[in-house]
N, C-alpha and C positions, 0 to 999 in steps of 0.2 A: 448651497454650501460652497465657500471658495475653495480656491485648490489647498489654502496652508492646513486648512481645515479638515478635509477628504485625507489629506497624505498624515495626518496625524489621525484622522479614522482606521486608513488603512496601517498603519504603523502598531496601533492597539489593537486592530483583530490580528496581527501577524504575530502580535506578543501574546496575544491570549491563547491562539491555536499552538504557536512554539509550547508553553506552561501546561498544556490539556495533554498535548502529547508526551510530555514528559511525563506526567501526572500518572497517565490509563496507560503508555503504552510502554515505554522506558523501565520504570518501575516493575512491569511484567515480565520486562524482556528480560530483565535480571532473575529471573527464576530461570533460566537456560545459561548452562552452564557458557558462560565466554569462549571457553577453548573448545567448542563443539560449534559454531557459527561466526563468523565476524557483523559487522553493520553491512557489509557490501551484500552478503550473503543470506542477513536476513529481508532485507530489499528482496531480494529475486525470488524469497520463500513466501513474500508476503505478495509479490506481483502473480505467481504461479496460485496462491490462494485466491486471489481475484478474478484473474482469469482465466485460470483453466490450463490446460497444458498449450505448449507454448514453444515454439521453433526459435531454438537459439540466437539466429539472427535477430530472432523478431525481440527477445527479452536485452538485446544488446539495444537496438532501436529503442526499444521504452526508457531502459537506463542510459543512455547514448552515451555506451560504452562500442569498443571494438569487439569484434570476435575473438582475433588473440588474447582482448583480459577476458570475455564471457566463457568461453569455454573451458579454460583451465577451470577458474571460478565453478561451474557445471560439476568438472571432475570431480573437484573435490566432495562439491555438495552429494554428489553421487556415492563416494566411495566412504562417506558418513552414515549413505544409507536414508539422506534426509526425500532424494529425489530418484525416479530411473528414468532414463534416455530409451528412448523406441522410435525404428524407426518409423517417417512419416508415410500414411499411406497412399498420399497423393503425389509426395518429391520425395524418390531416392537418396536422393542426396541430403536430404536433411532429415536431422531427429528433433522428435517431440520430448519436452521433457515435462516433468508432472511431479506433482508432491506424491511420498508414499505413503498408503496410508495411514501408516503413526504417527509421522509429522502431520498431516492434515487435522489427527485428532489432539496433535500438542499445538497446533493455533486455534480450534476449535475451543480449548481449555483455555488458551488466552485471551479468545473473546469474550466467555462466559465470566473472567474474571472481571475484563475489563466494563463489562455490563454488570456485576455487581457493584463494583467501585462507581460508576452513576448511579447505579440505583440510590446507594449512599447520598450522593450528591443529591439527586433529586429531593430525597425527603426534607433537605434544607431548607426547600426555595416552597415559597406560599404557591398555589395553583396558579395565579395570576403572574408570577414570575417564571413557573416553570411553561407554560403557555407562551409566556412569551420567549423563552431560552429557545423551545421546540421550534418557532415560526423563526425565529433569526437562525437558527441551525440550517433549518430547510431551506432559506434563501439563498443563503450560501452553499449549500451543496446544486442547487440549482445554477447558481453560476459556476461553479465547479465542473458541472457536467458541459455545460456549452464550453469551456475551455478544455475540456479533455476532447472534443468534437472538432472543434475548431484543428487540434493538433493534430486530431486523425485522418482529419481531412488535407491536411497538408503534406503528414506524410503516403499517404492515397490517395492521392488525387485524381477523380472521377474523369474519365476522357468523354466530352459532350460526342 
């Protein structure tokens, strides 16, 4: 494949994955009232849903945001009730923050939705197309993972 070629591959999985997230995820988001979350704020609900609670410094690193915008941001989500701050048991100095459990069950609803809305999708596609949808999905999440690796590893960088 030449490069004009690749960069117009990569230019249609970047429009396709833009149109899927709009599709499952967007369209979901909209069942949550707007003035109870912004987009900055559902990022750090959806980052603390993936990985678990999470030392403010560390969620500013992910979104490479500053601490002075992370942690107001924190407050608020705190004082909605979405998140609570504890502190950490290994550094004084720093809290842990976490979804509470209602929020964790109002993304758990919104994954259950957005897995029916495939499921939909799915019935479309002959076996032979959804077979093959699944094996290009997982190539891509395969290089997905080696760039999230790649990033973690640069910012921890291993001392030989």
């Amino acid at each position: 494949m030449d490069t004009v070629d690749r960069v117009a591959f990569v230019e249609r999985l970047a429009s396709a994955a833009e149109f899927l997230n709009r599709q499952f995820y967007s369209v979901r988001m909209g069942a949550t009232d707007e003035s109870v979350v912004s987009v900055a704020q559902v990022n750090v609900l959806m980052l603390l849903e993936h990985r678990g609670p999470m030392k403010m410094t560390d969620v500013g690193l992910v979104l490479m945001r500053t601490i002075s915008t992370v942690s107001p941001m924190m407050d608020r989500l705190e004082e909605k009730g979405l998140i609570v701050k504890r502190p950490h048991p290994n550094d004084r100095r720093a809290l842990l923050c976490e979804l509470t459990p209602a929020w964790q069950d109002a993304i758990n609803e919104f994954w259950h939705l957005s897995r029916e809305r495939m499921s939909m999708v799915a019935d479309q596609m002959t076996d032979e197309q959804l077979e093959a949808a699944v094996v290009s999905i997982e190539t891509v999440l395969a290089a997905e993972v080696q760039v999230e690796q790649a990033r973690a590893d640069m910012e921890h960088p291993s001392t030989p």
